[in-house]
N, C-alpha and C positions, 0 to 999 in steps of 0.2 A: 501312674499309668491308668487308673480307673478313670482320671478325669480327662484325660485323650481318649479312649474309649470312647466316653458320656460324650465329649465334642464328636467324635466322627458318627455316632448316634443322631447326634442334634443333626449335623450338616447332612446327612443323608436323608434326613425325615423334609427338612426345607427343599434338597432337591426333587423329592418327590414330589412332594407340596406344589414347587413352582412349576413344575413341569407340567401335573395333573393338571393346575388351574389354568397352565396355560394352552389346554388341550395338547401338549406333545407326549401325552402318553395314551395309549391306547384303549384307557377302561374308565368306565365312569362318567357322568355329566362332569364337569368341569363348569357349569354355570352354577353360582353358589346361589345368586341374588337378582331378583327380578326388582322391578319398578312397580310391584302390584301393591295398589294402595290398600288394598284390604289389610296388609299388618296393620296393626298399632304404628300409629305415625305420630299421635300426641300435637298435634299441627305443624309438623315438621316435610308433610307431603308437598310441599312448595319449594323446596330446598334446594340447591343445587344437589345436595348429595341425593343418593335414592332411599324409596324403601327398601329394606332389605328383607326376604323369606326369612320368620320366625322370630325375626330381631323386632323390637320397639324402638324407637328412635326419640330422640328428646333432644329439645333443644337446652343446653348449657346456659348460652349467655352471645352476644350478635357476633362472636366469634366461634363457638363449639358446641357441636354436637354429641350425642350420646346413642351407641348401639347397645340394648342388652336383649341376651338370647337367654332365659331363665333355667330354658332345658338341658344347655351345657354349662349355665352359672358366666357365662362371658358378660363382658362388655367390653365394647370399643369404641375408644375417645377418637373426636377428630376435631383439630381443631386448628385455624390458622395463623400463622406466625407474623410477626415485622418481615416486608418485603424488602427492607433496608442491608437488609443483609442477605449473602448470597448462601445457598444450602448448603454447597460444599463446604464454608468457612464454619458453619454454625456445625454440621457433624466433626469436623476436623479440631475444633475447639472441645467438642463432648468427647471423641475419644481420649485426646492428648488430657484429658482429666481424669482417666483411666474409672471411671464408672460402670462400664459396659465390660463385660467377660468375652464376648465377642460379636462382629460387625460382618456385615454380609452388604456387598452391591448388586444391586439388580436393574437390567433393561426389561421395565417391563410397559411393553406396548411402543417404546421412544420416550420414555419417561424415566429418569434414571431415580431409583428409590434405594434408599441409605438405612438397612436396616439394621440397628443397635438392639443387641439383647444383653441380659444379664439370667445369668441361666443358674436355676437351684437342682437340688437335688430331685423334685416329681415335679416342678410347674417352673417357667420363665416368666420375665418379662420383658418387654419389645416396645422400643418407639421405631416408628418407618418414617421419616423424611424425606421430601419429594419438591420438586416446584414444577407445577404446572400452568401455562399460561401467563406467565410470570406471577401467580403466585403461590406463598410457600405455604406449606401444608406438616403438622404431625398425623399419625394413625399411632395409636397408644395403647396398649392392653396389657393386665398384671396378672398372674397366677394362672398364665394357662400351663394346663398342662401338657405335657406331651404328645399324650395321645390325641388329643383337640389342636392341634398343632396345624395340621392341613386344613382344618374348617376355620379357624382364624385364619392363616396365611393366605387362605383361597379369596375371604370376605375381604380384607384389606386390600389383595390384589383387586378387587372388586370395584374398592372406594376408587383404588388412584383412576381406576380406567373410566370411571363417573363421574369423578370431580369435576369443574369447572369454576371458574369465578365471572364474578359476574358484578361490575360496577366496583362504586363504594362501600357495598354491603358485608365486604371479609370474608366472601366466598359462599355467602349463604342467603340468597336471594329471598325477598318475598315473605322474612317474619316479621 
């Protein structure tokens, strides 16, 4: 029973979340993330993805990216997949391997995002799945906790609505 609880916890903190971020609720900025290069960019201000307020960004590797915000201890992985395959098949093959405690869809913006969690007892973790522009995208983040819940969910809703691809570069333009 505790752990139905814990779920209808979790799914209510996400609806809040998505709704805040996506302005249908009536309090608060809802804008998590600007383009202001004054963060820490690490040479990643050329990117397709943005700066993000607070976060440092680092480039990975000509496929991924790295957000970290030191003052809630986050980071957020973003990085692009094989286009070879379609996003519905690739979360549809992750859940039926029953790794994820549970899964959430979302239209956000016309962008359909596939969010996978595996949820602990004070922190989760979450990959969000997406394809935009025809191409495919993870957003990835471990240990958040609960309470930081809506400040990930808002940032990541953030990433999908600023992604874009661009050429042969795997989505990350100009490093």
């Amino acid at each position: 029973m505790k752990k139905l609880y814990a779920l209808l916890v979790i799914l209510i903190i996400l609806y809040i979340g998505i709704n805040a971020g996506a302005g249908n609720l009536p309090f608060g900025d809802s804008t998590p993330a600007t383009n202001d290069t004054s963060a820490g960019n690490n040479g990643v201000s050329n990117s397709t993805f943005p700066n993000m307020d607070n976060f440092t960004s680092n480039k990975v590797n000509d496929s991924a990216v790295s957000y970290n915000d030191s003052n809630y201890n986050m980071t957020i992985y973003v990085t692009t997949l094989d286009d070879g395959q379609k996003v519905e098949d690739i979360v549809s093959n992750l859940l039926s391997s029953g790794q994820y405690t549970s899964n959430q869809t979302i239209d956000q913006n016309g962008v359909t995002a596939y969010f996978l969690y595996n949820e602990g007892v004070e922190s989760y973790s979450a990959d969000i799945y997406f394809n935009k522009n025809n191409k495919n995208y993870v957003i990835s983040g471990d240990d958040i906790s609960y309470e930081d819940s809506d400040y990930f969910i808002n940032h990541c809703k953030y990433l999908i609505d600023t992604s874009s691809s661009s050429g042969d570069s795997g989505g990350f333009s100009r490093w």
